[in-house]
Every structure is written in structure tokens, then in C-alpha cells.
N, C-alpha and C positions, 0 to 999 in steps of 0.2 A: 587442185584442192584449195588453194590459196585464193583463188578466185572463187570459189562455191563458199570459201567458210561464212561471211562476212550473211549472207546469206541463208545459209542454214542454221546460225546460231541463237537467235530468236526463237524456233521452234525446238531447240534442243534446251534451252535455260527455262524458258514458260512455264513449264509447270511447278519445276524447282520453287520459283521466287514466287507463286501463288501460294504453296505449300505452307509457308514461312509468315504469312498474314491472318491475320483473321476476317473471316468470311461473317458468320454471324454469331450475336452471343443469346445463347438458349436459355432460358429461366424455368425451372422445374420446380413441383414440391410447395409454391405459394398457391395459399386459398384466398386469405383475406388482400394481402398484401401485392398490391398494382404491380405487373412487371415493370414499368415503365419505374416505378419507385427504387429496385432492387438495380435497375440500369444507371439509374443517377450514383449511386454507390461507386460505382464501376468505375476503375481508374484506368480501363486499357476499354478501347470500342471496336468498331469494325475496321475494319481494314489497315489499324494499326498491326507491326509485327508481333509477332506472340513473344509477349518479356516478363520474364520468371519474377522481377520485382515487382513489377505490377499486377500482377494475378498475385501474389502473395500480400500488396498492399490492401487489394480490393479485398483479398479474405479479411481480414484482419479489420477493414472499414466496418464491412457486413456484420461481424460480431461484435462490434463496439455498438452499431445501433441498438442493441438489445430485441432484438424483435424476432431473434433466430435463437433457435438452439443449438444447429448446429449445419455446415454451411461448407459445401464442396464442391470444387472447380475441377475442372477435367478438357482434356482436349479432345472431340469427336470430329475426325477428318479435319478442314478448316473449318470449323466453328468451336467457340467455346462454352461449355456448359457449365451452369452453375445451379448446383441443387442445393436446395433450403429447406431446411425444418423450421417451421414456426415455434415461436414459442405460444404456447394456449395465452388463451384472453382470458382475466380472471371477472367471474359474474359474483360474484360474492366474496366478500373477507366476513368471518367472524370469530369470535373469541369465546373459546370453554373452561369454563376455569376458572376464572376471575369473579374476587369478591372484593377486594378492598382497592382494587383500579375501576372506574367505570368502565364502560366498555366506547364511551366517548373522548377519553382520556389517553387511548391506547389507540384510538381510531387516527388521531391528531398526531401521534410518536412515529408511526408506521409510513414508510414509504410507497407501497404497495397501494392502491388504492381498486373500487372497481373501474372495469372497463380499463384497466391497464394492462402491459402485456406481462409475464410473468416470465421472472429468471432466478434461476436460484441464489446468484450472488445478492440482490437485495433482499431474497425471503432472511438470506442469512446474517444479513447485514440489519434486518427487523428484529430478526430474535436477539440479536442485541443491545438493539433498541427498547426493547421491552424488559427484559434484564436488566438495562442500568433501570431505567422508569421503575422498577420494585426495588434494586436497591435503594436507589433517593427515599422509597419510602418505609426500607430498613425490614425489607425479606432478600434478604443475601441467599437464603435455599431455596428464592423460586426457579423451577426449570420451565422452557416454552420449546414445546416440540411442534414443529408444523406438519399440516395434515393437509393432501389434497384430494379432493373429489372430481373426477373425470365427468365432462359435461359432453352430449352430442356436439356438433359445431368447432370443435379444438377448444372449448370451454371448459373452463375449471373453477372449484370451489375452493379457497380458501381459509383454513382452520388451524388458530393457533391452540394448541389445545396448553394449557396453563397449569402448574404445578404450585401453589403459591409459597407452602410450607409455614413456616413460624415466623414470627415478625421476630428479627432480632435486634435489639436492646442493647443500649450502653449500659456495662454492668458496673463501671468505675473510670474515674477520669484521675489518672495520679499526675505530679509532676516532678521533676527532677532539677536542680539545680537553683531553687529559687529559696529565699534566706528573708527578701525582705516581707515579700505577701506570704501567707498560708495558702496550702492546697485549696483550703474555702473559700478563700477571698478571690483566690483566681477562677474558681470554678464559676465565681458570680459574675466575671466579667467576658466570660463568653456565651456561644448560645446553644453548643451541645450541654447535655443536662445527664448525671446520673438514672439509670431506670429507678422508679418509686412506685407499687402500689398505688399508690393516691395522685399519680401524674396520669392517669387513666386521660385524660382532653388534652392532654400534651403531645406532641409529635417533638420533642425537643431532645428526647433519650433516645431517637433511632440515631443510627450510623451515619453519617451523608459525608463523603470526599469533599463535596464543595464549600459546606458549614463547616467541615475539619477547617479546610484553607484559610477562611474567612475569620475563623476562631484565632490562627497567629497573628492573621493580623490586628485583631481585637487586643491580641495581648503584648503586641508590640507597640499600639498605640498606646497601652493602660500603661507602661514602662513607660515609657518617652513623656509621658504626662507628668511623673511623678519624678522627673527627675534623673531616670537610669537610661544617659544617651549613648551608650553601646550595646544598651540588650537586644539579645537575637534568639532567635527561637530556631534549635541546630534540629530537631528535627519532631514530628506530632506522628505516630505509629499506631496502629490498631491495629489488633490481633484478632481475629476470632476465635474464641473458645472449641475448644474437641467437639463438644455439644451443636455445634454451628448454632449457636441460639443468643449469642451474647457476646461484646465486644469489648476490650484493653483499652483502654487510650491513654497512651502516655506520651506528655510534653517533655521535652530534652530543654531545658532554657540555661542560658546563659545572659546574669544580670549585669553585671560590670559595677561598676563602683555612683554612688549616687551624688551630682554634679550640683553644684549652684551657680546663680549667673556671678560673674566677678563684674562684667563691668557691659558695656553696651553703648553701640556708638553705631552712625548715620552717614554713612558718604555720598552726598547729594551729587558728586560726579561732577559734569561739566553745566549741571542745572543751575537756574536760580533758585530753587524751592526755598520755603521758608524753612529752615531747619529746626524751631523750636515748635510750629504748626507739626511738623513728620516727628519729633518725640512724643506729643502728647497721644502721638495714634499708636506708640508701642505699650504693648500690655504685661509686657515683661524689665523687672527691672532688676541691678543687684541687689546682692542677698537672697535673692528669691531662687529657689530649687528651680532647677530648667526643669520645662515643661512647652514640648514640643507643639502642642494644639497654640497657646499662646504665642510664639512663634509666628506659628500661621496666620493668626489674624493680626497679627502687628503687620505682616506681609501685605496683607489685604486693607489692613487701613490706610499704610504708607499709598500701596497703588491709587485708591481713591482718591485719599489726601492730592495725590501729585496729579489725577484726572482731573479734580476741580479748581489744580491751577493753572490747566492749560493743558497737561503731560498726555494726552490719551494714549499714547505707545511707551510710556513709562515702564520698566521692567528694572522687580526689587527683586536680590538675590539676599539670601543670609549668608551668611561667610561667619562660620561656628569654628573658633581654635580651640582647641581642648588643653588644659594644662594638668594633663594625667595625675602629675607626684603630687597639686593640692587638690587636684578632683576639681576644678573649676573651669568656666565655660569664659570667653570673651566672645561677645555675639556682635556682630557691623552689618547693618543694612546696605548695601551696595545699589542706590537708585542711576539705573542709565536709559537712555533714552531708545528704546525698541525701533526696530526697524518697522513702518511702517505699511498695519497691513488691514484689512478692512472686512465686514460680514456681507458679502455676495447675497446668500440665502441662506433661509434656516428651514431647513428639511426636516419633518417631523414626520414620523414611521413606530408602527406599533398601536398606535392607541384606535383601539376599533369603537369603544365609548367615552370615553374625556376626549373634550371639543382639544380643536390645537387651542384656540385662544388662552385656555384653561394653564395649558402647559408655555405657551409663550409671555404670558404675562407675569411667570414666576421666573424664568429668564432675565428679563429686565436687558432683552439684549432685543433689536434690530436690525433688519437689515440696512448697510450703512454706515452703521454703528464700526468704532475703532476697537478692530479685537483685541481679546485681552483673555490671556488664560485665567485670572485668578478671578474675572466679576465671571466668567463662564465655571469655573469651579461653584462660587457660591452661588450663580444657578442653579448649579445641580444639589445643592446643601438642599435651595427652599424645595427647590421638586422632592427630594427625600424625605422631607417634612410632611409634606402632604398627605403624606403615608398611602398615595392612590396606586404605587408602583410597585414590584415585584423586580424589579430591575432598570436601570434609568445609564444608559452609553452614551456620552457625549464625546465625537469626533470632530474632528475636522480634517476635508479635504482638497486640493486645490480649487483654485475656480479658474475664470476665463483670462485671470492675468495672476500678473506675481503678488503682485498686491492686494488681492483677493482673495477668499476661503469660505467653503461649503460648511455651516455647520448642520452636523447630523445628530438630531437627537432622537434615539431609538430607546422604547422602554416598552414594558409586557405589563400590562395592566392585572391588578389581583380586585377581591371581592373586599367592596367597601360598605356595602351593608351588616349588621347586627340585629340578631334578635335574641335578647339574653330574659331567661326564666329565674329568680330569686326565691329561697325561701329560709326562715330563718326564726330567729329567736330572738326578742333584746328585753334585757329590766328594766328599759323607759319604755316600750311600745308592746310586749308582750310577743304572740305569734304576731312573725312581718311577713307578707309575699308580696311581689313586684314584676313588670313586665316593661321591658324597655326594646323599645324599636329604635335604631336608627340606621342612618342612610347619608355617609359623609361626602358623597359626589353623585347628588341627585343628578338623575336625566346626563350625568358626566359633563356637567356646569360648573362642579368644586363645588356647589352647594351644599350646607348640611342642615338634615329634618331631625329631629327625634320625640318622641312620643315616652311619657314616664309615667308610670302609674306606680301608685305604694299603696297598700292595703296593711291593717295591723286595728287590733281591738278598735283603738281609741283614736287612730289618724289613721285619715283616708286624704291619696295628693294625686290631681293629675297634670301634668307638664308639658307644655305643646311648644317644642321650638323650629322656630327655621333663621339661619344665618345667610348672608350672602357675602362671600370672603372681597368682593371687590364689586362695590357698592358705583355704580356708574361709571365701570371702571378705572376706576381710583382704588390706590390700594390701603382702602380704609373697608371695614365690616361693617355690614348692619342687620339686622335682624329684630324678629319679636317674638314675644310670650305669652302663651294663652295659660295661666291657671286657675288652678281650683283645690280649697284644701279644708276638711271640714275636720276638726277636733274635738271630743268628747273626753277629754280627762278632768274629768270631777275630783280625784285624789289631789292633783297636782294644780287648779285654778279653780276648782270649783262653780267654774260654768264651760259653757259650749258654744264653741267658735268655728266661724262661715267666711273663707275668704274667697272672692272668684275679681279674675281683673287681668290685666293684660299689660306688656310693657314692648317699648320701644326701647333698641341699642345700637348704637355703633362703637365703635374701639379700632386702634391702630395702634400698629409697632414704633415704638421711637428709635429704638435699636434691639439689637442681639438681645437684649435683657429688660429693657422696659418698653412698658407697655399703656397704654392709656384707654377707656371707654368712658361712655357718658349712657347712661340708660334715663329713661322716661317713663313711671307707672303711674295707673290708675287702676285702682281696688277697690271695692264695696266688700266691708267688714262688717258682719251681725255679730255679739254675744247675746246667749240667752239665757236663764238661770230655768230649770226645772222648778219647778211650783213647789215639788216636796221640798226641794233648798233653798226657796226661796227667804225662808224667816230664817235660817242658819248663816248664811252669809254676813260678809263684811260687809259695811256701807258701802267701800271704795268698789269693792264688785257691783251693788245695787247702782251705783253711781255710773257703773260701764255700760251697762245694758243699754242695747238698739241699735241702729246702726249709722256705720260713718262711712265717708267716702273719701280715700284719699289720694292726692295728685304729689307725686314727688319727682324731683329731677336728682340722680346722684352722676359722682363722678369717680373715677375708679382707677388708680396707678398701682399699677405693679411692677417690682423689680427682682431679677428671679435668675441667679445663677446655681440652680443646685444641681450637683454630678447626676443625681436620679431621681426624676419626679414621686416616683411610689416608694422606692425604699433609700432617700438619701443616707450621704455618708460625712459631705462635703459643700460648704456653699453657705449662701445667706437667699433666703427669700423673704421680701416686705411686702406690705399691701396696706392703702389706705383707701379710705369709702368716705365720701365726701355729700349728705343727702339733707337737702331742704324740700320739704312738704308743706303744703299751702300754695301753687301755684291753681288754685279753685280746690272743690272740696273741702270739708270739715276740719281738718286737721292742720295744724301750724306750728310746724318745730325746723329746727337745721338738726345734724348730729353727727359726729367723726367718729368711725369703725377704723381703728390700726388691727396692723398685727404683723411679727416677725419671728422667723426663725433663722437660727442657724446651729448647723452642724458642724462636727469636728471628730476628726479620730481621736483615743484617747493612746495611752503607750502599748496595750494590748493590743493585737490582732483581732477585728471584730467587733472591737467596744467603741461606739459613739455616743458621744455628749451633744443632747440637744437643748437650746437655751432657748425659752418661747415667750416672749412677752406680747401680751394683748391689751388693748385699752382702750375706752369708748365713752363719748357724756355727748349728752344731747339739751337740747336748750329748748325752749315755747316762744314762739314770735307773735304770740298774744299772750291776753292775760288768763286764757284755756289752758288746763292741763292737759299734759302728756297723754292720749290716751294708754289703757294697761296693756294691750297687746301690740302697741309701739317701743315698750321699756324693754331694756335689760333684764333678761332671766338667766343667772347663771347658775349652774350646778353637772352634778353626773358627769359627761362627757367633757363639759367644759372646766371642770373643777372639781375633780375626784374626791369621793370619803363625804358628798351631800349630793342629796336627791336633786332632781328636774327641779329649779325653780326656789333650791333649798338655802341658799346663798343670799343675803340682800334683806331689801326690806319687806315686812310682812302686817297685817292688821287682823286684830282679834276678830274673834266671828262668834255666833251663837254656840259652835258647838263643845267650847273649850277650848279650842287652836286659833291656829292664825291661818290667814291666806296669804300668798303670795302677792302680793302687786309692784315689782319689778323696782329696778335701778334705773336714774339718769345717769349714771357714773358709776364705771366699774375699771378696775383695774387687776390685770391676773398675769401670773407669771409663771413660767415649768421651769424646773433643771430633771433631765432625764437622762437616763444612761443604760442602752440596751446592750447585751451581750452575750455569748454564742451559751448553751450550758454545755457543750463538751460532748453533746449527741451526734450520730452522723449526721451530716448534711441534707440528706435524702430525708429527714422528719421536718425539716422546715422549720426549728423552734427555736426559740431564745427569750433568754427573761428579760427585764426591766424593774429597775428600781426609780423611784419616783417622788416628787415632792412639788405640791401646786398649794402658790398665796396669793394673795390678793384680798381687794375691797370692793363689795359691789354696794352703793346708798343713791340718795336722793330721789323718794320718792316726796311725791308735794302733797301728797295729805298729810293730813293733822289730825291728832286723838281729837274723839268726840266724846259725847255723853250719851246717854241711855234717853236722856228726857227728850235729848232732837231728834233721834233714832227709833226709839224703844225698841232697839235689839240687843244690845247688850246684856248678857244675863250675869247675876253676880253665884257665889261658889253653892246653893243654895237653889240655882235655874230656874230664881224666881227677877222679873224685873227689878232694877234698882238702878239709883242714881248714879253709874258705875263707867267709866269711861272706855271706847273703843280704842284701844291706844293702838297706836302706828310704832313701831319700832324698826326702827334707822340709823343707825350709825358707821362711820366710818372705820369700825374697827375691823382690826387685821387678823385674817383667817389663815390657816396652816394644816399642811395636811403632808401626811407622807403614806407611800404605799409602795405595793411591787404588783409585776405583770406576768404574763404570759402571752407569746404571740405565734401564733403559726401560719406560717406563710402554707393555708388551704389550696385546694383546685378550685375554690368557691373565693376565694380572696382572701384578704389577711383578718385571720379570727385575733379579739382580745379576749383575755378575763384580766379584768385588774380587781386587786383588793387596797383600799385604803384608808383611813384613819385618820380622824381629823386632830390633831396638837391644840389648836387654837380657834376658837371660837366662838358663838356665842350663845345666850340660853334660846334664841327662837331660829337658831340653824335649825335644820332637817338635816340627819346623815342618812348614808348610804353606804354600808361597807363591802360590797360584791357590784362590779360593775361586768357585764357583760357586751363585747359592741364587735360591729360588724367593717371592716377599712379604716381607711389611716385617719388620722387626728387633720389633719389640714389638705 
């Protein structure tokens, strides 16, 4: 036996250890799907042994491709089999239901697409895709139930069939813990909004989680601004009401005590900087309330300051002590010399129409370029200026060495065209309607076109602009201007005036706050006098009549720190206009246009003091006068409690009055003081009280007589020896009045009434004024 074993043991084990391998592996149950496809899965093959982890890997493979429903292995003799359910091919998605989602809006949210294969973990993972996408738009009770339709071929229809329900509304935004602002004053500095009737084109009083977020932060920088560097926002909560129809919103804040700088100081580190060049770039000084924005750009000027004397890896920290018990702040720039590291490439993602150039040139960064966090922060400041973005992410991430970095900047482009419809009322124009186009990143060049028409009784304006924000790529503007503007008010000039003409402009930033342009026009101006008015008029009108052609060049600075362009609180903005006429054409004069405001809070909550003074004289660079629709006409809007044109100097006329023929020199000044009346917030309203003086003279005519003229008629409106007389003087006019303003869904409405104190016998008043936006 011992001799036979060696020999029969081969045919005694044989089949055994066949048994134990796999022979072949069977694929069952696929239509679409290649067997050869379903093998590659496969983590055990043939004639491997059959191993329970690997048949359990390969299931587990199989279902993770998504292309299975469901997916069963088995052993038949030596072979392995695997059977498979497909999942159906989807031949259609569509949407039932939807009214205020497009159905292209929903197409883009949806992971599902056709021709894809179909699983229920993503149908379910869409339906909550669609759900959040209606809350963002503040229907918290929409439901989305999916529906499928069975097609021949393992095909299927997909249908989200859509519930939409009621749009729910912010019903109230309260806060809690705050002492220094008002509930109103905070509600204005974020961008959720109470629901109002009259917010009907608003989308600012739905719900949205993301504008909650956004909103703390809003109001932890409007703190840090003003002063209060420990305030924190402990929690922002919205409730939905029983009704599911309307939302709570309550702020939990905590202010902390309000801080001023004590003192302020630079540690230039192992640098040579110039230390008195790196003070004059801090924007905060003692005595002065901390105010964290300023801060920041003291940070930013430092870094610059220290780039342009060499430093490109310069890196400024603030180093802030607090001295709690007096409430005071000691702030040290801390400048060290960064480790040196460099822009590889700038990867630009997202923008399917604004060119990259568009976007890289508001960067001000290259590749090459010594990175720097905070000139790549104020990159992304000007891109958020731009207003072309919906979202603007600037990262960075390694590159091909240590001393290189990817920067990535990824933004979602929004709708930069307008087309806005006007209509309206005013007691200088009568019925106004208007139609304005424009289009701020033409063809997505950052170019901006707009189109403006004004329609009203007695003024008719049309306004063709196009700018180009970087004018050969230099970052200086230029652009021009096609108008046209024909007037007809006979009560207020007593003739009818034709202007049409065209200008050239360019302008640049000098900094953060001023600004400079230079424009070039040329206009052909007709007056004409009706025939029936023509013996009633003044000489000085008979004297305007026909037409001029004028060539001016002006020049234009602006300097402009106010907290909020449309409804400041805080700040100073100036402007002066600098215009000489006569470079060809009829007309030859220079003449300076100022004007400056600034705001202030007063001790109440709500109530601002605005100080406005204005002033303008123009001069003749021959021995031609001024023509009258080149002068100063103040009144109404510009000088409350007197008519258009009511202010100034005036010349007798046939009909017993005078007419207006304008100022070389005028001087006007406001004190204003708006403030809340103690209605809810959600009416938008507040009064003003008001008081506007000033002088407007110099006009260059001179009284005539009836003999040079024969128009002047004496008390009798028989000719007589009687003189045209001009009156002109520089006396001082006074006027005091009150307001009413409401912040419309059509723009900010006024009614002001005022009263003129001080005056003189050939003012014109006006005691109701009605106007449509802000004063400046």
C-alpha cells in the first residue's frame, strides 16, 4: 500500500481541489449593459479559489456603480454566477407643478439628467434639492413627490410632480440685547427686510439661511465699525409661525462696552522702512472711536507702503490690547518680512460671459507676481464692485514648488442688464414717464451702454451713453454722449429751447475716495419765441433768440466717503466742475460748479443733520455775454419756497412781470434734519425739517427804455418813455420749510412745503413742492 499510495493520490485529491476554484463567471439579467463591463467589476476571476471576501467585495463594487438595482452572486457547480437588475434609463425628466421656479432653474439643481441611469438614492437626494431651491425662494410648504412612468426598453419617465404652497414672508425681525442702535437702525443695516404690502418687487422679506448668515455678519461689521470690539451675535433664530406662512426672526446680540483708540504705534521689525511714510498710511488715530474697517486699510496701506520700498513679502499684523476698565484700545502694526512665495497661475472658473481679462485686470495681480494676501483681498473688494458677481471665491493652492501658489478664482455670474419703466407726477414737469435701458458688462467686456428717455408736458430728453472702464487697457474710463433735449416752458422762460450735441469723457480713480474726469462737448442750442409772445417778452429773451454752438472742455473731482450712497447717515462728499467754452464755437466763458455735503447723526436714534453748501460764478472770455441758457437758474428743487427759475435776476416784460434771465453767481446753502415719526418701519416714512439761503445775481444786462425797444408798456399798456429795468442784487434770500419722505417700491417720494423769511419783491414763490429721488 505504501508503494501504490504515492500513486493513486493524484486521482483521489483531483476533483477535490477543482471543486474549490472557479471555473467560469456567468453574467445574467444585463440588457444594455456589456458583460465584459460587469467583469471588469469583478474582484475574483476564473480559476481563482472561491473567497467569500471577494464575491462580497465585488457585490458591494457592483452596487456602488449605480447601474444596478439590485445584484446577486451565487455558486452553480464551479462557476460563478452573477445576476443583475438594471436600473431603467431615464428618457425624460419633467416638472408639474411649478410656477414661480422655471422649469430651467430646476433642470440645472437636479442631478438626474436624461439618458442617465436611474436610482432612487439620487431621485431622493433631487427632491431635496428642489426643496431647499424653494426655500431660498421663501416657500417653506412646498412638497415634491416623484413620479415615474414605465417606458418599453427598461425606460422611464421622470416626474417631479411639485406642491408649491404659499410663499412665506418675514413677518418681523426683533433684536435683543442691543442699547446702542435701535431695532430700525439695525434692521437697515442688514438685507433680510420685514414683509410690507408695498415691498411687492422685493424678494428681501422671504426667509433665506444663507442671507440669515450673511446678515451677522453684516451686523458684526456695522459694530466693529462704530466702535463696539467685543460685539457678537450669540445667536439669529427664525421660527415659523402655526400658519406655516410667516417667519420670527430674532437677533440674540451682545454689544460690549464702546472702545476709542488711546494710542497707536508701528513696529517696522528688522526692516528699514521709513516709519513716518508707514504712519501717514494709518487711517485711524487716538481719540478716535475704533472702527474696525479702518483698521483694515491702514493694514493695506502699510503693505503697499512697504511693496513700494522693496518689501514684496511684507506681512502687517495688528496686535489690538484692550484696556477694558477705561474701555480703550492700544493698536501696533507689527510689519515682518513674509516668507517668500510667488503667483504660479491664475485659474479663473465660473464665468461663462465676462471675458477673464475683465476679471484679471481688476486683480491687479499676475502671474509672477509676489503673493500677498491683502492686494488679493482688495482684488476681490474691486471685483465686488463691479457688481457683475453673484458670488466671487478667491483661493489658493499649492503649485509645483514650495514657493509657488495656484490662485483660483471662482465666481457665478448674475444679470447685469436693466430695463426700468417710470411714471410719475412733479410741479416743475407736470405728468413725467421715462424709459431706461441699460446693460453694465456689454458682450461681458465690463462695458456699460444705457439708453434714457424722459417724457413730461414741457421737457422732452433723450441720453445715449457708452463707457469703457479701461480705456486701452489702462485703468482710466472713457466714453461718450449722444443727447437731445427740447423744452417748452413758456411760464418759467418764456421761450422754447433745442439742445442736441454729443460729449467725450474719460475719468480715473486717484484712491479709495477721489476721483477725477475731464469731459469734451459740443452742442447746437436754438431758442425760439412764438410769434404770439413775441411783443410780450423782455429784450434780454428777444436778444437770445437763434442759435449757438458750443465747444466746452470741463474737468471734474470728486471726493466721496459717505456710509450709503442713496440714503447717508455719515461722511462728507465734495465735487467741483471746472468748464471753459470757447475752444471754437460761439460761446466764451470759463465757470466753477462746487458743491458739498455732509452728514452726521444727531443724539437721537434716526435723526441726521445734513449741512449742503453749493456755489458757482462764471465769467465771459470776450466782451459777448453769457448766453441765458448757460446762466444759473435757481429755484424749486434747488432752493425751496420759489418757483423754477424764481431766485436771481429777472427783466420786465410786456406783460406786467418779469422774466427770468439767470445768475453768473450764486451761492446756496441747506441745514436739514430728517427723522423717523415713530411709525413702523415697514411704512418707509420720515419727516424733515428744513431751511435753504443763499444769493443767486449777476446777470450783464442793463435796464433799457421803451424808445430803444418800444416794448415796454407803462401802468395804462399804452407805450411810454418807461424803462425795461433788470433787477439784480445780491441780497440774501431765506426760506424755511418741512418734508415728508417715503422710501416707495418706485424710489424715494418727497412732498416738501416751504416758506420763504427773506426775500425780495421780484422772487417768484412756491409753497408745495413735489419731487421724485434724492437731492444729490
Amino acid at each position: 500500500m505504501s508503494f501504490a499510495l504515492p500513486v493513486a493520490a493524484p486521482q483521489v485529491f483531483a476533483p477535490a481541489a477543482q471543486a474549490q476554484t472557479v471555473g467560469r463567471i456567468i453574467v445574467e439579467g444585463n440588457q444594455r449593459i456589456e458583460t465584459e463591463t460587469v467583469l471588469s467589476y469583478m474582484q475574483i476571476g476564473p480559476g481563482d479559489p472561491f473567497d467569500s471576501e471577494k464575491i462580497d467585495g465585488s457585490l458591494k463594487v457592483l452596487f456602488q456603480t449605480g447601474l444596478f438595482s439590485d445584484v446577486r452572486i451565487f455558486r452553480r457547480g464551479s462557476n460563478l454566477v452573477v445576476v443583475v437588475e438594471e436600473n431603467p434609463m431615464i428618457n425624460r425628466v419633467n416638472f408639474e407643478g411649478n410656477s414661480e421656479v422655471k422649469d430651467k432653474d430646476l433642470a440645472k439643481e437636479v442631478e438626474l439628467k436624461e439618458r442617465t441611469m436611474f436610482t432612487r438614492a439620487k431621485v431622493q437626494s433631487d427632491v431635496q434639492r428642489i426643496i431647499t431651491l424653494y426655500r431660498r425662494q421663501g416657500f417653506y410648504s412646498a412638497r415634491v413627490e416623484p413620479k415615474i412612468i414605465r417606458l418599453p426598453q427598461n425606460r422611464i419617465d421622470l416626474v417631479y410632480e411639485i406642491t408649491e404652497g404659499v410663499e412665506t414672508k418675514v413677518s418681523s425681525i426683533t433684536f435683543v440685547g442691543n442699547e446702542a442702535f435701535s431695532d430700525s437702525d439695525l434692521r437697515s443695516r442688514i438685507t433680510t427686510a420685514e414683509h410690507a404690502w408695498w415691498k411687492f418687487m422685493s424678494t428681501a422679506d422671504r426667509y433665506d439661511p444663507d442671507r440669515l448668515a450673511y446678515d451677522k455678519e453684516l451686523l458684526r461689521r456695522y459694530y466693529l465699525k462704530n466702535g463696539f470690539a467685543d460685539f457678537r451675535v450669540i445667536s439669529a433664530d427664525a421660527e415659523l409661525a402655526p400658519d406655516g406662512e410667516s417667519f420670527y426672526i430674532t437677533f440674540t446680540v451682545e454689544e460690549g462696552p464702546l472702545y476709542k483708540v488711546n494710542s497707536v504705534a508701528i513696529n517696522k521689525g528688522d526692516t528699514n522702512l521709513d516709519e513716518e511714510a508707514l504712519r501717514k498710511a494709518v487711517r485711524l488715530t487716538p481719540g478716535e472711536d475704533y472702527d474696525a474697517t479702518k483698521v483694515d486699510k491702514s493694514v493695506e496701506n502699510i503693505t503697499i507702503e512697504a511693496g513700494k520700498a522693496g518689501y514684496a513679502f511684507a506681512k502687517v499684523e495688528p496686535d489690538i490690547k484692550k484696556d477694558e476698565p477705561n474701555r480703550s484700545l492700544d493698536i501696533t502694526y507689527n510689519v515682518t518680512e513674509g516668507p517668500r512665495t510667488y503667483i504660479e497661475r491664475i485659474d479663473i472658473i465660473g464665468n461663462t460671459r465676462t471675458l477673464d481679462e475683465v476679471i484679471r485686470r481688476e486683480l491687479r495681480l499676475f502671474e509672477g507676481d509676489a503673493y500677498n494676501r491683502v492686494l488679493v483681498e482688495r482684488g476681490r473688494r474691486r471685483l465686488t464692485s463691479l457688481d457683475f458677481f453673484e458670488k466671487i471665491d478667491i483661493r489658493d493652492e499649492p503649485g509645483s514648488a514650495s514657493d509657488r501658489v495656484v490662485l483660483i478664482v471662482e465666481v457665478a455670474e448674475k444679470s447685469t442688464g436693466s430695463l426700468n419703466l417710470t411714471a410719475g407726477y412733479s410741479t416743475s414737469d407736470g405728468v413725467i414717464g421715462g424709459i431706461s435701458v441699460t446693460e453694465r458688462n456689454l458682450l461681458g467686456r465690463g462695458q456699460n451702454v444705457r439708453l434714457d428717455t424722459q417724457l413730461s408736458w414741457d421737457r422732452q430728453t433723450v441720453d445715449f451713453g457708452f463707457t469703457e472702464p479701461y480705456f486701452l487697457d489702462m485703468p482710466m474710463s472713457a466714453g461718450f454722449d449722444l443727447f437731445g433735449t427740447r423744452s417748452s416752458d413758456t411760464d418759467t422762460t418764456s421761450y422754447d429751447s433745442t439742445r442736441y450735441g454729443g460729449a467725450l469723457r474719460t475719468g480715473f480713480r486717484l484712491d479709495e475716495w477721489q476721483s477725477l474726469s475731464f469731459k469734451y462737448t459740443l452742442s447746437r442750442r436754438e431758442i425760439t419765441i412764438d410769434n404770439d409772445l413775441r411783443n410780450d417778452v423782455s429784450p434780454a429773451i428777444l436778444d437770445s433768440e437763434g442759435v449757438t454752438w458750443k465747444s466746452s472742455l470741463s474737468t471734474g473731482y470728486v471726493y466721496d466717503d459717505l456710509d450709503n450712497p442713496s440714503k447717508p447717515t455719515k461722511g462728507f462728499r465734495g465735487r467741483g466742475v471746472l468748464e471753459v467754452a470757447g475752444l471754437g464755437g460761439d460761446v466764451y466763458y470759463a465757470s466753477l460748479d462746487t458743491s458739498a455735503y455732509y452728514f452726521m447723526p444727531l443724539l437721537f436714534d434716526g435723526v441726521v443733520l445734513k449741512l449742503e453748501a453749493n456755489a458757482g460764478h462764471m465769467e465771459p472770455l470776450t466782451s459777448d455775454d453769457i448766453p441765458i441758457q448757460d446762466r444759473f437758474f435757481k429755484g424749486s428743487d434747488s432752493f425751496r419756497g420759489f418757483k423754477r427759475g424764481g431766485v436771481g435776476p429777472r427783466m420786465d416784460n410786456t406783460r406786467g412781470d418779469s422774466d427770468a434771465i439767470g445768475g453768473q453767481t450764486y451761492a446756496i446753502g441747506t441745514v436739514e434734519t430728517t427723522f423717523p415719526l415713530g411709525l413702523p418701519d415697514e411704512f418707509g416714512l420720515e419727516g424733515a425739517v428744513f431751511s435753504d439761503f443763499g444769493t443767486v445775481f449777476g446777470a450783464p444786462e442793463k435796464s433799457v427804455t421803451e424808445s430803444a425797444t418800444g416794448l415796454c408798456l407803462d401802468d395804462g399798456n399804452a407805450p411810454a418813455d418807461e424803462e425795461c429795468t433788470v433787477h439784480d442784487t445780491m441780497a440774501f434770500r431765506l426760506s424755511v420749510g418741512a418734508g415728508l419722505i417715503w422710501q416707495s417700491p418706485f424710489g424715494p417720494l418727497r412732498v416738501d412745503v416751504a416758506y420763504p423769511l427773506m426775500k425780495t419783491d421780484y422772487d417768484e414763490e412756491e409753497l408745495f413742492r413735489f419731487s421724485v429721488g434724492t437731492r444729490f
